[in-house]
C-alpha positions in Angstrom: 0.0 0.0 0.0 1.4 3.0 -1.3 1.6 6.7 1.6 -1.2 8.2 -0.6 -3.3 4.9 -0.1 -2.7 5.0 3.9 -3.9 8.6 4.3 -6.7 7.7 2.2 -7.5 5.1 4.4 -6.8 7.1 7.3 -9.2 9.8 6.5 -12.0 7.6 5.9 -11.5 6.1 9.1 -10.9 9.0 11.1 -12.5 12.6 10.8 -9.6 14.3 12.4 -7.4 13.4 9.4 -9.8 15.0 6.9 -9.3 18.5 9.1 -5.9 17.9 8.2 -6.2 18.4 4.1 -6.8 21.6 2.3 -10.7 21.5 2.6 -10.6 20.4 6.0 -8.8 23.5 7.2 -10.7 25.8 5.1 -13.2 24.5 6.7 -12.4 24.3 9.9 -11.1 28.4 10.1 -14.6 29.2 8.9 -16.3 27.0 11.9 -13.4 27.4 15.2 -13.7 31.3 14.0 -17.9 31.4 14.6 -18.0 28.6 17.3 -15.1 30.7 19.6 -17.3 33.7 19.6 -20.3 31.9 20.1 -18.7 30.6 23.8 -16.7 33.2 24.8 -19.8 35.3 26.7 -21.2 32.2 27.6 -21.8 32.4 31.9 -21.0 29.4 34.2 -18.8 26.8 34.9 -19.0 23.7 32.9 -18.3 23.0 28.9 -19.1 20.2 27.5 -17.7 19.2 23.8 -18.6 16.1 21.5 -17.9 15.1 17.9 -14.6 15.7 16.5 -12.3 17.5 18.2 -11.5 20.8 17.9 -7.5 22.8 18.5 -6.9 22.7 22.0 -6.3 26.6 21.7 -10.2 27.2 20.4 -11.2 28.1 23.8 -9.2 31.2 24.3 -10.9 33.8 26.5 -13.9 31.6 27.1 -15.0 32.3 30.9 -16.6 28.3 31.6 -13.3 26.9 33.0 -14.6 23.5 33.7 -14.1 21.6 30.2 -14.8 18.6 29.1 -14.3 16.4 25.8 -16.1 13.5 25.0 -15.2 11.2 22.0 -16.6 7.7 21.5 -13.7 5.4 21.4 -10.4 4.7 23.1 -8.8 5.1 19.1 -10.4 8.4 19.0 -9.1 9.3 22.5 -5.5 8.5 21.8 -5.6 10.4 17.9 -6.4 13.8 19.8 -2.8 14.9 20.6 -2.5 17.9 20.9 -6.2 18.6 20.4 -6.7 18.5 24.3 -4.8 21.4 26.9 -4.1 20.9 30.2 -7.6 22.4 31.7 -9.8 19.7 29.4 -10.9 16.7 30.9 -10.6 13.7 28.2 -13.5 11.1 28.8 -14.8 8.4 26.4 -18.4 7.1 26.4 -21.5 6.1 23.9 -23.0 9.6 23.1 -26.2 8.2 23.9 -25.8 8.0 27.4 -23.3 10.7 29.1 -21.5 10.4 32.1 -22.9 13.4 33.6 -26.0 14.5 35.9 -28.8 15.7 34.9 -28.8 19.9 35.0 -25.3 20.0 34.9 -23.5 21.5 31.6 -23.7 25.5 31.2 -22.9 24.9 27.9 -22.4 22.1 25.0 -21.1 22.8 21.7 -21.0 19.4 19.3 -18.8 19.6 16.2 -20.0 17.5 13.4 -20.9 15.0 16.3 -24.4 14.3 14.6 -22.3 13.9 11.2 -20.3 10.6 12.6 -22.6 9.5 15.4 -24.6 6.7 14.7 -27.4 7.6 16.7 -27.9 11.2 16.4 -31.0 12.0 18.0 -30.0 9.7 20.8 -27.0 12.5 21.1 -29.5 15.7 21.0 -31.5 14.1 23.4 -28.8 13.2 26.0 -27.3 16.8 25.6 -30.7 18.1 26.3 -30.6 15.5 29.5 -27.3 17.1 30.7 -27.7 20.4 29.9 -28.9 22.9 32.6 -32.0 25.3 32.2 -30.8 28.3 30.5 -28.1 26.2 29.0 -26.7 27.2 25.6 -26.4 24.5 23.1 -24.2 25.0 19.6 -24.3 22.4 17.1 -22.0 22.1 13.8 -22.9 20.5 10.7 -22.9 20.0 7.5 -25.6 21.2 5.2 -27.6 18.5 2.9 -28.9 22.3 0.9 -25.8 22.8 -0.5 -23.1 22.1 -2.7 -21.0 19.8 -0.3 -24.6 17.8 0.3 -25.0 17.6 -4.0 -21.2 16.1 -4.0 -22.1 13.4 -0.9 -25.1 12.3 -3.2 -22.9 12.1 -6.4 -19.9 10.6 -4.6 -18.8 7.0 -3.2 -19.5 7.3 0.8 -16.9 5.6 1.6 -14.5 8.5 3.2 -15.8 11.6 6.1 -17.6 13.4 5.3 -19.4 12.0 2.5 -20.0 9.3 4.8 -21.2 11.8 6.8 -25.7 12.1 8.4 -25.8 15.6 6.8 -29.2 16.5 8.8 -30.9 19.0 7.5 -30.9 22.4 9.6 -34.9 22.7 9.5 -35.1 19.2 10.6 -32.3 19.6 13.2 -34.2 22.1 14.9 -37.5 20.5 14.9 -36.1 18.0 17.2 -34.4 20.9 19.4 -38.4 22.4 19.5 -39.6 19.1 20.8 -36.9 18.7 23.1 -37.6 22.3 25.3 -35.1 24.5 23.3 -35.5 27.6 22.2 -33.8 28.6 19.2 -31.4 31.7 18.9 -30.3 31.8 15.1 -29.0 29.5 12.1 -25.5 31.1 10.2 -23.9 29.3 7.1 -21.0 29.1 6.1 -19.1 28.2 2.6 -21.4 29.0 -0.2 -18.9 27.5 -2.4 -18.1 24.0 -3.8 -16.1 21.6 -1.8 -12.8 21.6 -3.2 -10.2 23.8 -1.7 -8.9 26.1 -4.9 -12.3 27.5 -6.6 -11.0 30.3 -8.7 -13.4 32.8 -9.0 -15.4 31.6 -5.8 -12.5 33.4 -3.8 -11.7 36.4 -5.2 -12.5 39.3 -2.7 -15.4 40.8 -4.8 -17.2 37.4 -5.4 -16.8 37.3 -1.3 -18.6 40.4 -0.9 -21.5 39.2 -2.9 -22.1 36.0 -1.5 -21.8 37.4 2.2 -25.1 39.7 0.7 -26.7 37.5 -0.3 -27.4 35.2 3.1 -28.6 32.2 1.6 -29.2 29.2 3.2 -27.1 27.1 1.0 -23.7 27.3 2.4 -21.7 23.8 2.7 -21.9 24.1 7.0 -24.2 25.4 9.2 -24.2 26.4 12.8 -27.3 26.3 15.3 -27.1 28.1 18.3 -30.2 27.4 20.8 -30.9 27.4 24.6 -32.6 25.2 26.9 -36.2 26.5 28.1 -35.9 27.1 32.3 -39.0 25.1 33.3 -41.2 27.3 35.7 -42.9 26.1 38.4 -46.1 27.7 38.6 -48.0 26.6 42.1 -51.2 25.4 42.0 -54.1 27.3 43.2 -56.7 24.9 45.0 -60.1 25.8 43.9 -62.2 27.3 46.6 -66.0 26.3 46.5 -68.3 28.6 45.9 -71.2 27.7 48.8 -74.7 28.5 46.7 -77.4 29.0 49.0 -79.7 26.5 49.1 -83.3 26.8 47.2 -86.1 25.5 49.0 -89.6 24.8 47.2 -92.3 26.7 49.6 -96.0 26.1 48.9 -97.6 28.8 47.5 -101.0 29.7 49.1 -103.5 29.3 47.4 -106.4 32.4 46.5 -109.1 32.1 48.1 -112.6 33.4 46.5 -114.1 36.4 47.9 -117.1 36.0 50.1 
């Protein structure tokens, strides 16, 4: 097997690889860019990730200091590297069923997690498990509207991320609805075709006009949402109205005049 045939193999095997080639870091400046704002004013404590790992240095200013990464095998675990700093806590479990309390996350942002899981409403649902009321929730995907979604119907699936779910944003949300959240906004991000030198696609004023444009087509989209804080509204026992009681009196009867 020739070293072109390994990494070949390697990337299908292992998202992290893909992040590695031309696309994979275009794409991934477009996504660490929008997902590091999106947590940096985030209040709390605890930060959850899952999917595929992001650069350990992503976090930078972010004020939750309690950080946790979650992958779903011991190969995955030992391929992050340098992926994980010193203040994020590596753990490995099914994505369907978290090692964490209920109420407990401040925050969980899931990086093409839904792409590679095989379950991935079992994910959404065990995120809304562990995340608290008020939590924020950021989810990174790619976009079956799109060029990149067009390519993964026309193209062998044998390789990430053709392999990949690509849910749908609409339909991504729907389940978010019916799971208590409330959603903040949907950006998107490389209106383009997947290959890494496009030409004309990147000159600066073809830029300009697709940033105008804001179309929903772009090749990955981000979600940002928030868990719905459940009020407890007491319940008012129902006082009974006491309705006087009606009594049938005989009328007397008239009496003829003498």
């Amino acid at each position: 097997m020739t070293n072109t045939e390994r990494r070949k193999q390697a990337v299908a095997g292992n998202p992290m690889e893909w992040f590695t080639t031309p696309l994979g870091l275009l794409t991934l400046s477009k996504t660490r860019a929008a997902l590091t704002d999106s947590v940096r004013a985030i209040p709390g404590q605890e930060l959850m990730t899952l999917g595929v790992p992001l650069p350990g240095d992503w976090l930078e200013g972010c004020l939750l200091r309690a950080r946790y990464l979650g992958v779903e095998s011991r190969e995955d675990a030992s391929s992050c590297g340098e992926r994980v700093d010193a203040r994020t806590t590596l753990f490995v479990a099914d994505s369907g069923m978290l090692p964490f309390p209920a109420d407990s996350m401040n925050a969980v942002v899931i990086h093409h997690g839904l792409d590679t899981t095989e379950r991935p409403h079992a994910m959404v649902r065990e995120v809304a498990r562990v995340l608290s009321p008020g939590g924020h929730l950021i989810i990174a995907g790619f976009n079956p509207w799109s060029l990149w979604g067009m390519r993964r119907l026309l193209t062998r699936r044998g390789s990430f991320p053709w392999n990949g779910n690509f849910i749908a944003p609409h339909r991504l949300t729907d389940w978010l609805r019916l799971l208590g959240f409330t959603l903040d906004n949907v950006s998107y991000f490389l209106l383009r075709p997947p290959i890494a030198d496009v030409g004309l696609w990147d000159r600066p004023w073809f830029r300009r006009v697709r940033s105008r444009m804001e179309l929903p087509l772009g090749g990955v989209y981000i979600v940002r949402a928030r868990k719905q804080a459940v009020i407890m509204r007491p319940v008012r026992e129902r006082r009974r109205v006491l309705r006087p009681a009606v009594i049938a009196m005989p009328m007397p009867k008239p009496t003829a005049r003498q």
